[in-house]
C-alpha positions as CSV (number, residue, x, y, z in Angstrom):
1,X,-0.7,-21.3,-5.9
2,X,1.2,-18.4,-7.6
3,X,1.4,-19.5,-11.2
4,X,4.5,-17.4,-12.7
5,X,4.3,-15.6,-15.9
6,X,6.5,-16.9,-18.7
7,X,7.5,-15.3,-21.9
8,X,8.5,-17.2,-25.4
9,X,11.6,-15.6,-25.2
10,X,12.4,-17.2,-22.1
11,X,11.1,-20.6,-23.1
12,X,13.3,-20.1,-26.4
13,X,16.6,-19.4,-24.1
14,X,15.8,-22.4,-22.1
15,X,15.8,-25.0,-24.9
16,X,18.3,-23.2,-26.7
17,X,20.8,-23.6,-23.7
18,X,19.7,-27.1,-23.3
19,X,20.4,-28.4,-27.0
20,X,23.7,-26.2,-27.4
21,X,24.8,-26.7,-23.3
22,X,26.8,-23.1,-23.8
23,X,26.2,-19.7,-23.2
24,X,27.6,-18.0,-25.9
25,X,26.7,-20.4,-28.9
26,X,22.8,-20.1,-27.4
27,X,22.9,-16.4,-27.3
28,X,24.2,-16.5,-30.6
29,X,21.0,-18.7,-31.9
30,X,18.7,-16.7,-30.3
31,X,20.2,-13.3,-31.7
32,X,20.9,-12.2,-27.9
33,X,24.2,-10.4,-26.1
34,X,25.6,-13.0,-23.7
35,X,24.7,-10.9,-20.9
36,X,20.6,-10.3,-21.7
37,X,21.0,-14.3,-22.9
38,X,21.9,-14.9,-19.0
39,X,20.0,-11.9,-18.0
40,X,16.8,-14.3,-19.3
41,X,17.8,-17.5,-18.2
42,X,18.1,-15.9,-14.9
43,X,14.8,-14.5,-14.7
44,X,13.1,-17.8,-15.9
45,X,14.5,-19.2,-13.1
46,X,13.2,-16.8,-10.4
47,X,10.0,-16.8,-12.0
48,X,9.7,-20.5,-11.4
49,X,11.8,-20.4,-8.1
50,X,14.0,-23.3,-9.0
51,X,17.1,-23.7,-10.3
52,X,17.1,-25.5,-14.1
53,X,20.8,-25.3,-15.3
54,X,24.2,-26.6,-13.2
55,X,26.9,-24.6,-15.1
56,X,30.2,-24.1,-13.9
57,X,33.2,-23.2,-16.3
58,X,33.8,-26.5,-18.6
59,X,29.9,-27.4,-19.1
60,X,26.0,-26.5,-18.5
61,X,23.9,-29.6,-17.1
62,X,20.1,-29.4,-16.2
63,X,19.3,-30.2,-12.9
64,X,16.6,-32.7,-12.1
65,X,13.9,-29.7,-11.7
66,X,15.5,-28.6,-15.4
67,X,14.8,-32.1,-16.7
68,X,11.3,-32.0,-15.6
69,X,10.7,-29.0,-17.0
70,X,12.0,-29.2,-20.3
71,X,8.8,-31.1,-22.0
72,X,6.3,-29.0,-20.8
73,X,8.6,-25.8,-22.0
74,X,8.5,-27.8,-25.2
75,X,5.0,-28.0,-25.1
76,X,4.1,-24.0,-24.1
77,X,6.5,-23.0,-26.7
78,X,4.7,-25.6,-29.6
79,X,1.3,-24.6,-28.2
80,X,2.1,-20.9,-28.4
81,X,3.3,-21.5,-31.8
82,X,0.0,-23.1,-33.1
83,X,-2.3,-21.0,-31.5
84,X,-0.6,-17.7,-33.4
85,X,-0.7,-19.5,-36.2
86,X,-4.2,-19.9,-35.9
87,X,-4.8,-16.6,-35.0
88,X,-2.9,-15.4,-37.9
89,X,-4.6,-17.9,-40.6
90,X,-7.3,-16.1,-39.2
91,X,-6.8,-12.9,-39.5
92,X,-5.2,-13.5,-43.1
93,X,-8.7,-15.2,-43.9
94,X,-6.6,-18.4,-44.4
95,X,-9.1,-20.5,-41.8
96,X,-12.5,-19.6,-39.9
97,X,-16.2,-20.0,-40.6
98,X,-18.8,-17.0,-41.9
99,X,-22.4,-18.0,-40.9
100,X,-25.0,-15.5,-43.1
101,X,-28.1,-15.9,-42.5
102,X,-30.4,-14.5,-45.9
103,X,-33.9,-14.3,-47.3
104,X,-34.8,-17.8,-49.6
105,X,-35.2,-15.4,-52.7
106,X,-31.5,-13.6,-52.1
107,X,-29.8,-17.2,-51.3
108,X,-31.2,-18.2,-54.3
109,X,-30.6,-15.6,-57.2
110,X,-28.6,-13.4,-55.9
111,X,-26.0,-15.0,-53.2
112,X,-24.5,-18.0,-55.3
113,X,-22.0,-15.6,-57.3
114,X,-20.9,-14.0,-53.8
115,X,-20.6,-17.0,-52.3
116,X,-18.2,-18.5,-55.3
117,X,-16.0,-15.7,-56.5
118,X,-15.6,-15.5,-51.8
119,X,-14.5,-19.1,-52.2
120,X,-12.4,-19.0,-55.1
121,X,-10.4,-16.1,-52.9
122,X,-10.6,-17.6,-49.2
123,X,-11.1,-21.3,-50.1
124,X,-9.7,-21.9,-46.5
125,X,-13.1,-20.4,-44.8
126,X,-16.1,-22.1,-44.4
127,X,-19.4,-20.7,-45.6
128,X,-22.7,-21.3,-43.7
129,X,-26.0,-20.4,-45.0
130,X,-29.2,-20.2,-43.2
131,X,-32.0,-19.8,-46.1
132,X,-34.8,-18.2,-44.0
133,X,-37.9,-15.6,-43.5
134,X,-36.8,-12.0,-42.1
135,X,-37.5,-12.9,-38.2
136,X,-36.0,-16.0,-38.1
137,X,-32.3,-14.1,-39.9
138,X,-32.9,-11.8,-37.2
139,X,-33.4,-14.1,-34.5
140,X,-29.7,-15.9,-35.6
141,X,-28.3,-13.0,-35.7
142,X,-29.6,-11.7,-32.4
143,X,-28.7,-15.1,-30.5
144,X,-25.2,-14.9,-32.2
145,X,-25.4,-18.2,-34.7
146,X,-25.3,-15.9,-37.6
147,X,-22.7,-13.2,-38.1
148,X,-25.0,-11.1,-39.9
149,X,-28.3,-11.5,-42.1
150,X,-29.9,-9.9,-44.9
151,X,-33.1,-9.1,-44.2
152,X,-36.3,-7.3,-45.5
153,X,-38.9,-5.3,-44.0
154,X,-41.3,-2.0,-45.2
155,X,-39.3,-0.3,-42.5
156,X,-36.2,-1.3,-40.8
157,X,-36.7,-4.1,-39.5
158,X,-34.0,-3.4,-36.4
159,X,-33.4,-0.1,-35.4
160,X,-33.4,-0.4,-31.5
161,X,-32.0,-2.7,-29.2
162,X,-28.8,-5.3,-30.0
163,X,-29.1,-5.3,-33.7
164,X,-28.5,-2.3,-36.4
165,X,-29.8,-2.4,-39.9
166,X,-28.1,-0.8,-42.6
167,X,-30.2,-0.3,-46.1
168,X,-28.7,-2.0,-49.2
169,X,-31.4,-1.3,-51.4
170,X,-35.5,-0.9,-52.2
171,X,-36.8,-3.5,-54.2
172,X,-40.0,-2.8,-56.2
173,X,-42.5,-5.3,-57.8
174,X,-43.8,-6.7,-60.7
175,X,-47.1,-8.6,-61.6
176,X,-46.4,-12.6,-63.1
177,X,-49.0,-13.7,-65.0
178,X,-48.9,-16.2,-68.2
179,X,-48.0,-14.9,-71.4
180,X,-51.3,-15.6,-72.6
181,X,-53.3,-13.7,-69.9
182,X,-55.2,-10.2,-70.7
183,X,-53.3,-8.3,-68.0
184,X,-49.9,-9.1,-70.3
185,X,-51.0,-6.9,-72.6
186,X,-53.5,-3.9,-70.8
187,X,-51.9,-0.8,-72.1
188,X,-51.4,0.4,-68.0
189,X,-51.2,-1.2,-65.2
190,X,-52.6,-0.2,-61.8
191,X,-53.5,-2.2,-58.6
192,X,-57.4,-1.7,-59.3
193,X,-57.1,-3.7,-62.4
194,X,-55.3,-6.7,-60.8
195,X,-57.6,-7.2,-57.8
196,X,-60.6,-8.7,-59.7
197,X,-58.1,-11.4,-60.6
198,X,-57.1,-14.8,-58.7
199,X,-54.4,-14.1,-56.8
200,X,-51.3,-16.3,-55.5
201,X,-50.3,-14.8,-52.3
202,X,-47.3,-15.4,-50.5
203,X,-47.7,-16.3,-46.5
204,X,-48.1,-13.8,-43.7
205,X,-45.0,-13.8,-42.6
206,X,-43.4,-13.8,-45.5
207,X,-41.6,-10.1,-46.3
208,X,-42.8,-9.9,-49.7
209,X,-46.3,-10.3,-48.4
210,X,-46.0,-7.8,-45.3
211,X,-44.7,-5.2,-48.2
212,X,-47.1,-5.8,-50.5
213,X,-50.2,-5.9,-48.3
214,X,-49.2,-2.5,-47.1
215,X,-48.9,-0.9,-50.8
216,X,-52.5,-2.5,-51.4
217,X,-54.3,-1.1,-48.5
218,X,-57.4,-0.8,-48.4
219,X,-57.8,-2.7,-51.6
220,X,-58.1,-6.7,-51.3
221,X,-56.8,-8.9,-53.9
222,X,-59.1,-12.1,-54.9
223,X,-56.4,-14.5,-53.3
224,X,-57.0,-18.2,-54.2
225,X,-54.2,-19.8,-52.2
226,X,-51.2,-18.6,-50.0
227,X,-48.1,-20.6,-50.8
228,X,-44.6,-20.4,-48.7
229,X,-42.2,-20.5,-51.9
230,X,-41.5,-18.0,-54.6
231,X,-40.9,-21.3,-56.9
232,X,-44.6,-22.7,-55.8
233,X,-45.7,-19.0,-56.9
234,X,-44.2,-19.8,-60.7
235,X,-46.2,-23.1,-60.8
236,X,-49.1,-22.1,-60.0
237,X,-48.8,-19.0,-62.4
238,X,-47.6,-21.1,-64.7
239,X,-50.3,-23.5,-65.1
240,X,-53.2,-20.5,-65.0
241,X,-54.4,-20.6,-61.3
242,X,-54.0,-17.1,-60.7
243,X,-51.1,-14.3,-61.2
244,X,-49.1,-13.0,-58.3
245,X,-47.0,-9.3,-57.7
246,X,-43.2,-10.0,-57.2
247,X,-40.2,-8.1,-56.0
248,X,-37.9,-7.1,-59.0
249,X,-34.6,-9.4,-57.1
250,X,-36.9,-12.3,-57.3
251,X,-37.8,-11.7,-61.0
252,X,-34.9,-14.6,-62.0
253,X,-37.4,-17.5,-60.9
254,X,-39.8,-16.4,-63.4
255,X,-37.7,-16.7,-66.6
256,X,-40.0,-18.9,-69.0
257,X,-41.5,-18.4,-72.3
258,X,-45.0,-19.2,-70.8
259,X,-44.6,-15.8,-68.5
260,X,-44.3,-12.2,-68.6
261,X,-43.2,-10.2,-66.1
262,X,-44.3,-6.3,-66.0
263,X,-43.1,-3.4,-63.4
264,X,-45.9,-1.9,-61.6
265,X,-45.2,2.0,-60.7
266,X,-46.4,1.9,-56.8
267,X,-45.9,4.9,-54.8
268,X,-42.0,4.6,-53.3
269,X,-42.9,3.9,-49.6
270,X,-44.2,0.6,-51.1
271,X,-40.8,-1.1,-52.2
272,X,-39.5,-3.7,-50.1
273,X,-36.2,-2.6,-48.5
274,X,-33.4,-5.2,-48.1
275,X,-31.0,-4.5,-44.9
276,X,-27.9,-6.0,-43.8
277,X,-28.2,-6.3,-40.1
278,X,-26.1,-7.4,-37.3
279,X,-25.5,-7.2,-33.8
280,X,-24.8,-3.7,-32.3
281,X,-22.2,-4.7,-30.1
282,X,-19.0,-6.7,-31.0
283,X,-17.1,-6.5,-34.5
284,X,-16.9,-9.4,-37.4
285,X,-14.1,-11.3,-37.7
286,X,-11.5,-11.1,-40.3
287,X,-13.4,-13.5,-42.6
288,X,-17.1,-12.4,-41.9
289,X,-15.9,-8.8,-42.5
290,X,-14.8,-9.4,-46.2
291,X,-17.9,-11.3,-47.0
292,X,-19.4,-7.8,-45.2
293,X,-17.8,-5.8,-47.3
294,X,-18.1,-7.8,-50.5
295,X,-22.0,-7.6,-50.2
296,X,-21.9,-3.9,-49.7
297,X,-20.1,-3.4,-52.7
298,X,-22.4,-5.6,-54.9
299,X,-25.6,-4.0,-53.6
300,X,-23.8,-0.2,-54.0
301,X,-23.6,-1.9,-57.7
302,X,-27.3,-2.7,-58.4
303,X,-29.2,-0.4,-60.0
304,X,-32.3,0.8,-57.5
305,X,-34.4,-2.4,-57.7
């Protein structure tokens, strides 16, 4: 069955005619000449091959074929309405959802300010959040759950295939140890003089790990225990089990009095390099693309890490 195409103007001549029942004063509410007024009427009519209106020169009646129609013009014209609403509370960034998927240490420190001074503009959109390692943001972002991730690699960690990766910054590291500990006051640092010491690694998979593993090679560190959580890192510092080497955006969850914190000058291909990567194909939506844009400009802010 030939389903006929329909216009809102034409649905807005039809139930114009059928609440004024005149020509002229319906052309007039709907900003028309009488003639392209009739001119759409008509067409409505041969689209749907029936006739809708019974006019002759003292009065306009719908026919039974009018009268059916007339809720279901009702409702095109009402759903039409709503859905370019919704598009356009969309596009304005009034409604929709951003889902960003970002490293634990980033969601953390760094992403709570973005995420508040994005609501206090767009309160309307919802903000998702997926706290999690480098493969698994790439692995949202790659199956389309995430609109884009910040991720972290010693190269880029997606170059090829459906994703692109676009470098936001290199992120260099620091030793944590306790305030009281020798190595917070040797006159100059170097990676020889902190591997006699027990160690608090991060995991495998972990980015900071990865980076750091890279920079030490071929030296080994005296690791005492691997731990999955920056904040599990602190603790254990903390209480004396070992110190630990750090990327300078995670240096916020070592802030203590019991601490110190000191840069360590590595070569530069051993920073960790932060990306914002998403899929290849396809563009952001209104909303995902401002929370795009207002990451780029925060990281083009930073000072190099």
């Amino acid at each position: 069955m030939h389903t006929p195409d329909l216009s809102s103007r034409q649905l807005r001549a039809f139930l114009a005619l059928v609440e004024l029942r005149n020509f002229t004063r319906a052309a007039q509410a709907c900003h028309l000449s009488q003639p392209a007024f009739s001119a759409l009427i008509r067409t409505l009519e041969e689209a749907l091959q029936v006739r809708l209106f019974d006019r002759n020169t003292r009065s306009v009646q719908l026919t039974p074929e009018g009268l059916r129609f007339e809720p279901a013009a009702r409702q095109l014209l009402q759903d039409l309405t709503l859905a370019l609403g919704d598009l356009a509370d969309h596009a304005q960034r009034r409604r929709g959802r951003v889902h960003l998927a970002a490293l634990p240490s980033l969601a953390a420190g760094w992403l709570p300010q973005i995420f508040a001074d994005y609501r206090a503009r767009w309160p309307g959109v919802e903000l998702v959040l997926s706290d999690v390692l480098s493969d698994p943001c790439l692995d949202l972002v790659r199956n389309g759950q995430a609109d884009f991730a910040l991720a972290a690699g010693g190269a880029r960690p997606a170059d090829a295939g459906e994703l692109r990766a676009r470098p936001l910054v290199a992120d260099s590291f620091h030793l944590v140890c306790r305030a009281d500990h020798p190595l917070a006051r040797e006159p100059r640092l170097t990676l020889r003089k902190l591997a006699p010491w027990p160690f608090i690694h991060m995991r495998r998979n972990s980015s900071v790990r990865q980076t750091l593993e890279a920079a030490l090679h071929p030296l080994a560190m005296n690791t005492v225990l691997e731990v999955e959580q920056l904040a599990t890192v602190t603790g254990m510092v903390e209480a004396g089990l070992g110190i630990s080497v750090v990327p300078t955006l995670t240096l916020y969850q070592f802030s203590r009095d019991s601490l110190v914190t000191r840069a360590l000058q590595l070569p530069a291909s051993a920073s960790r390099r932060i990306y914002l990567v998403q899929r290849r194909e396809g563009s952001l939506s209104a909303a995902a693309q401002a929370l795009h844009d207002q990451i780029i400009e925060r990281f083009a802010a930073l000072p190099s890490a």
